[in-house]
N, C-alpha and C positions, 0 to 999 in steps of 0.2 A: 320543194315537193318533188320535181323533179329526179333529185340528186337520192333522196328516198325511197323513191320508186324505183330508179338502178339497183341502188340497194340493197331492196327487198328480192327483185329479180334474181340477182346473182345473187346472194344467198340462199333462194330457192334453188336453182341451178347448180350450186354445188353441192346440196346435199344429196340432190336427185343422183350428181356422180360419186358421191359418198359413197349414197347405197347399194351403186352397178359396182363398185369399186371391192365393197365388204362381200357380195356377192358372188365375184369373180373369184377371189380370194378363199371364199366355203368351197366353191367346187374343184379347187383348181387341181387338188390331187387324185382324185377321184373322173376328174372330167376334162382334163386339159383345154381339149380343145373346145369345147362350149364357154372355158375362161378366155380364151384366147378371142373368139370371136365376139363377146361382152366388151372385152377391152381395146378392140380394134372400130368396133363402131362409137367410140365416145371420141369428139370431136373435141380435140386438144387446145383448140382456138378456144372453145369456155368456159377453159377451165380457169377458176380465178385465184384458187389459191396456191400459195409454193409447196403445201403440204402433199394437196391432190393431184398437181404435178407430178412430183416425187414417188407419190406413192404408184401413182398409172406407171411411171416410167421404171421403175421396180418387178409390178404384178405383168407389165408385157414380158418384159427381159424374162421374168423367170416361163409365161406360156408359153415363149418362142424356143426356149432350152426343152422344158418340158416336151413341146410340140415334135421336136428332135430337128429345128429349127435353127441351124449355127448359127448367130450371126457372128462378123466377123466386124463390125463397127460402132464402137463405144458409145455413140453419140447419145442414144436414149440412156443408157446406164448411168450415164456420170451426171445426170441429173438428179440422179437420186443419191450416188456416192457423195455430191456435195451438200446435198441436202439435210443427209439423215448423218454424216460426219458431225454436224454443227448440233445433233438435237440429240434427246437424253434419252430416243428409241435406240436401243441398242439391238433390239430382234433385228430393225428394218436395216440399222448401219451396217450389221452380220449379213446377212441377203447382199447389201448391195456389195458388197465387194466380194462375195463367194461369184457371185453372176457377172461380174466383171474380171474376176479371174478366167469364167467361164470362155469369155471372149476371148481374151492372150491365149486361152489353149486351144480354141479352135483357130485362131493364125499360127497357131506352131510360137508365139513368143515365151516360151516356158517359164524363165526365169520371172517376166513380171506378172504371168500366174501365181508363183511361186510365191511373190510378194504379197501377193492381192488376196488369197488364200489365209496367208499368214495374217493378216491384220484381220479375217473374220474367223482365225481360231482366234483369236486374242478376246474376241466380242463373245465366241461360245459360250463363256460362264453366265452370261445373261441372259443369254436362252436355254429354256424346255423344249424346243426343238429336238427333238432329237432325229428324226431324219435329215434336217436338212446339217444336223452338225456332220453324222457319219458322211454326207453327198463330201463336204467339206475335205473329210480326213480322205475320203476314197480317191478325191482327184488329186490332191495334193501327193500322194501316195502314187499316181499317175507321172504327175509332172516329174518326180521325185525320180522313179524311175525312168524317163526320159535322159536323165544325165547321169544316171548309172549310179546314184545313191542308194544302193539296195537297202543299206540299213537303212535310212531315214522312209524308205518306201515301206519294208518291214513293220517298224513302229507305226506308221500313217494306216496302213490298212487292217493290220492290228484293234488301233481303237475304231477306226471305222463301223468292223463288225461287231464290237461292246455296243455302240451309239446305234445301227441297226437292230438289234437286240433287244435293248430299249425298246425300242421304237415299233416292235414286233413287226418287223421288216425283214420277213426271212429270206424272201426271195434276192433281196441286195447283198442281208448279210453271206447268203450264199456264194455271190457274185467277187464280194469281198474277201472271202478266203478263198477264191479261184485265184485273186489278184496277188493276195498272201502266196499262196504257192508258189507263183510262179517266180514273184521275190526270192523266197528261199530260194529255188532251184539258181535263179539268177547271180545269188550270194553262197550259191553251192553248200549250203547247210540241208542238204538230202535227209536228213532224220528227220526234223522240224516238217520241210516240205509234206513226207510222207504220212508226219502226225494228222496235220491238216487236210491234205486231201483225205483219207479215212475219215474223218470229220463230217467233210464237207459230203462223199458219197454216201454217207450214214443218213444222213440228217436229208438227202436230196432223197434218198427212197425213204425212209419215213413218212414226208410229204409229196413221192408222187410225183415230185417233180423231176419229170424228163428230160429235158432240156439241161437241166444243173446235172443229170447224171451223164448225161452226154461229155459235156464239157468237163466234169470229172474226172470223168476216163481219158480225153484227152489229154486233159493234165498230169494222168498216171502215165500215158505213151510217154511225156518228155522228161518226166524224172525216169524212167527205167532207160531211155536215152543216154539222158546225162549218169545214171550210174552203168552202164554195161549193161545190161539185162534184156539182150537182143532177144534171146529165145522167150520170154514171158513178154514181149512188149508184142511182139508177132500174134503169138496169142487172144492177147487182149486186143490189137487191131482188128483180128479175126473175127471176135464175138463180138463186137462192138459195132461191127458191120453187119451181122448175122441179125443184132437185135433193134439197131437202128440203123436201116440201111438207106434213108434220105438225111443222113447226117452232114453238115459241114464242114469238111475240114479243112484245117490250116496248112500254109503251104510248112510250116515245123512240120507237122504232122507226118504230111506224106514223107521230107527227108530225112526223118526219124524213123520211116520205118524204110527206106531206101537202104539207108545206114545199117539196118539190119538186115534185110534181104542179103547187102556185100558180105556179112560174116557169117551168116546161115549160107551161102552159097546161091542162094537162091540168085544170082546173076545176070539172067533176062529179063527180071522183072524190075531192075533197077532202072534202069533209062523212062520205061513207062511214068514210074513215081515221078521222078525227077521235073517231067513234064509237066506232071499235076500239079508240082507246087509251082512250076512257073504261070501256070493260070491261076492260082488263087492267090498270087502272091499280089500284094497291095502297095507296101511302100519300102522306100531304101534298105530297112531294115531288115525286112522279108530277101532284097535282093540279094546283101550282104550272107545271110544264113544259107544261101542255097549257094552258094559261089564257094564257101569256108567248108561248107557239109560235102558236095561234089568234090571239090578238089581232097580232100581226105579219101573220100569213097572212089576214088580215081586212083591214089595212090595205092590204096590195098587190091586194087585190082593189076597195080601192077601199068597203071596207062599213066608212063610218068609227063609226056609230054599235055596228053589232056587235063592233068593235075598242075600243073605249071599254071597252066591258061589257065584255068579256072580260080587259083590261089593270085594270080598278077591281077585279076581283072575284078576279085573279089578285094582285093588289098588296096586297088585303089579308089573304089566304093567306100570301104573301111574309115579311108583316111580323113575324108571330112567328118564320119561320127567318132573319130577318134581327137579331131579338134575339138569337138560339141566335149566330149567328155573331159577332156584337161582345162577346158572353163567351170569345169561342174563346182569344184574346189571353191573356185570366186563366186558363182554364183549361192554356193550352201553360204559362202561366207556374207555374203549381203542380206541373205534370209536370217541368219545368226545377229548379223550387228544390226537388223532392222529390230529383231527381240531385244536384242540386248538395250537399243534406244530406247526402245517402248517400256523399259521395264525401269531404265535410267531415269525418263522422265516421269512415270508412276512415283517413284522415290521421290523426285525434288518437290511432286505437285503436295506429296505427303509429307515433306521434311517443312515446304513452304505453309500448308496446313496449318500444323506443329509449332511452329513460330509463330505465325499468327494467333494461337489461338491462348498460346505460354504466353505472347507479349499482351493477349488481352487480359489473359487474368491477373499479367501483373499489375498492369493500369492500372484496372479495378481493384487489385490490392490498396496500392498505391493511396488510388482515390478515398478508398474504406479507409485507410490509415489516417490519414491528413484531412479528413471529413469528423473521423474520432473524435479526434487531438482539437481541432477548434471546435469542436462541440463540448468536449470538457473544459478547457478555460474558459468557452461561453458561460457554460453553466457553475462554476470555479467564481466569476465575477459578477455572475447574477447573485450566488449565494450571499458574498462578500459587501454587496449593494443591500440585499433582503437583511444582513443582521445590521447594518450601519441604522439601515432604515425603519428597524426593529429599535435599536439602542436611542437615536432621538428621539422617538414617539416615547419609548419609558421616562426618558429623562424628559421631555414636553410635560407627558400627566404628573410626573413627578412634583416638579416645580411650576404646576401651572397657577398656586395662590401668589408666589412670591414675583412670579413675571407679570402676574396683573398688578403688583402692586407696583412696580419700579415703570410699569408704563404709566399707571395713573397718577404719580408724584412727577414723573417727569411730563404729562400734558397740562399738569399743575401749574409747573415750575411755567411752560412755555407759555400760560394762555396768560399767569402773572406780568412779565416782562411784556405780552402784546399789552395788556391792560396799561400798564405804566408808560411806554411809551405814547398811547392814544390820548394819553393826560396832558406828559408835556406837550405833545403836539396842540392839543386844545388851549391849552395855557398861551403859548405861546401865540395861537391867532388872536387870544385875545385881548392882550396886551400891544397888538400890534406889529411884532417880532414876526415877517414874514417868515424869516430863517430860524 
């Protein structure tokens, strides 16, 4: 009774976290943070199942991302990667390992992003998700660009924006061909770049949205950068300050238009920029672009000595992202032969199938054969027994006067001979003749 009453308890009890669980999960895109705080007060201690585990350890992981919440330590996630690895959810197995890449990419470990990414596009075909497929394509497309794969970043954010689309997620897809751009410009395909931004500033005033036209245009400063187009880039810096003048800008930005201020002449106002991007500048990469852009902008001014410094001291910044990027090679190549496993063993589990399933129909051939085959001599010998046993019964009625009579002359014959012997034997007691 006892043991029952546990029972019925925790049974109650997890359905109760079932429903805070399904619950968490309705709002979560809509409300993040009221998912977040749902799932932060359900006490993990009672929870009794491996399913509800999993699933809590899943639905936090993705409100703490949502939340804009890095975390940087796998420990809740991989309970659900090992969980939903093993079960025939393919949605939840997807999630768990998109949100576990999530994590390698906020420590900066890219490559086993890279990986962990890759095994929840593998799972995509199972899901109608379609936002969280595009989240998928977009950071992979991220990481992707981290080691300088622009093509592979190209195609990533590409479908990205199909899968937003979908999904009627314009605001991402937007975002997505922001990231599309700046691939191009990075893989220096300037026509392509150019298509997509027009695209992208179309479709951002359409909708009104400000902030995508902001960023637009910003995207327009580094492609006319990257093509020469110092006097139109000026311009459009211009108006784009004129019409949103609490705008953000990148530290690219200011030494894109630095870069042109040196060929428009404009002179005095270079050092000012320069500065700016060294205040918004954020990480090595940002370092790197201003050290490569100054010391050029140094040299057309003719100040070769401050071009020197700035080109030594940017080259040796340079040169650990230039180790990161002569691994890129090995690590595309382990996101490849990780496909190419998964696709090896798809094969064998289907060839092993195959064989099972040809060896079972042979059996059962087999079986049907040799099940036949002594079912017809059975019935082959049953026939063969049915006419014999046909032909005595004729031949019985046939001759049944002449066998009654050769039995009745021979119980004749024998009861004669008992008769004759009873004789002599009387005879003989009574003459005395014991023998």
């Amino acid at each position: 009774m006892v043991l029952i009453a546990m029972a019925i308890v925790s049974c109650n009890r997890d359905v109760a976290t079932m429903e805070t669980l399904s619950h968490a999960e309705a709002i979560m895109q809509e409300h993040p943070d009221s998912a977040l705080s749902l799932l932060q007060a359900i006490d993990t201690e009672t929870i009794a199942t491996d399913r509800c585990r999993a699933l809590h350890a899943l639905l936090l992981s993705q409100a703490y991302d949502k939340n804009y919440i890095d975390l940087t330590n796998d420990s809740i996630i991989t309970i659900a990667v090992d969980y939903f690895a093993d079960s025939d959810d393919h949605h939840y197995a997807m999630l768990a390992h998109y949100y576990h890449g999530r994590i390698f990419e906020n420590t900066h470990k890219y490559h086993k992003a890279i990986i962990e990414f890759s095994k929840a596009e593998q799972l995509a075909k199972y899901s109608d998700d379609n936002l969280a497929i595009g989240l998928i394509y977009s950071h992979l497309g991220d990481a992707y660009n981290e080691y300088y794969d622009f093509e592979k970043s190209v195609k990533s954010f590409l479908i990205a924006s199909k899968y937003y689309d979908r999904a009627n997620k314009h605001h991402h897809k937007l975002y997505a061909l922001s990231d599309l751009t700046e691939a191009y410009i990075n893989n220096l395909e300037y026509d392509n770049a150019s298509g997509i931004l027009n695209q992208l500033i179309k479709e951002a005033n359409d909708s009104c949205n400000h902030a995508m036209i902001q960023i637009g245009m910003l995207d327009l400063i580094s492609l006319y950068s990257a093509q020469n187009k110092h006097s139109e880039l000026l311009d459009l810096y211009d108006s784009l300050l004129a019409e949103y003048p609490n705008v953000k800008l990148r530290s690219t930005t200011y030494m894109c238009v630095a870069k042109a201020c040196a060929y428009a002449g404009r002179h005095n106002e270079i050092n000012s920029y320069i500065t700016k991007a060294w205040n918004v500048s954020m990480h090595r990469a940002d370092t790197i672009l201003i050290q490569i852009n100054a010391s050029a902008i140094y040299e057309l001014l003719k100040q070769y000595e401050q071009a020197l410094k700035s080109l030594k001291y940017g080259g040796i910044k340079q040169d650990s992202s230039v180790r990161v990027m002569l691994t890129q090679p090995i690590l595309t190549a382990q996101r490849d032969l990780y496909r190419a496993e998964l696709e090896l063993n798809k094969l064998k589990q289907q060839h092993q199938l195959h064989t099972s399933i040809l060896m079972g129909i042979i059996i059962i051939i087999v079986f049907v054969v040799l099940a036949y085959r002594r079912n017809k001599k059975y019935k082959q010998k049953l026939a063969r027994n049915v006419v014999i046993a046909q032909n005595l019964r004729e031949i019985l009625q046939t001759n049944a006067s002449e066998t009654q009579h050769i039995i009745d002359n021979l119980l004749a014959t024998r009861f004669e001979v008992i008769d004759n012997l009873c004789k002599t034997l009387y005879e003989n007691k009574s003459t005395g003749l014991d023998n």
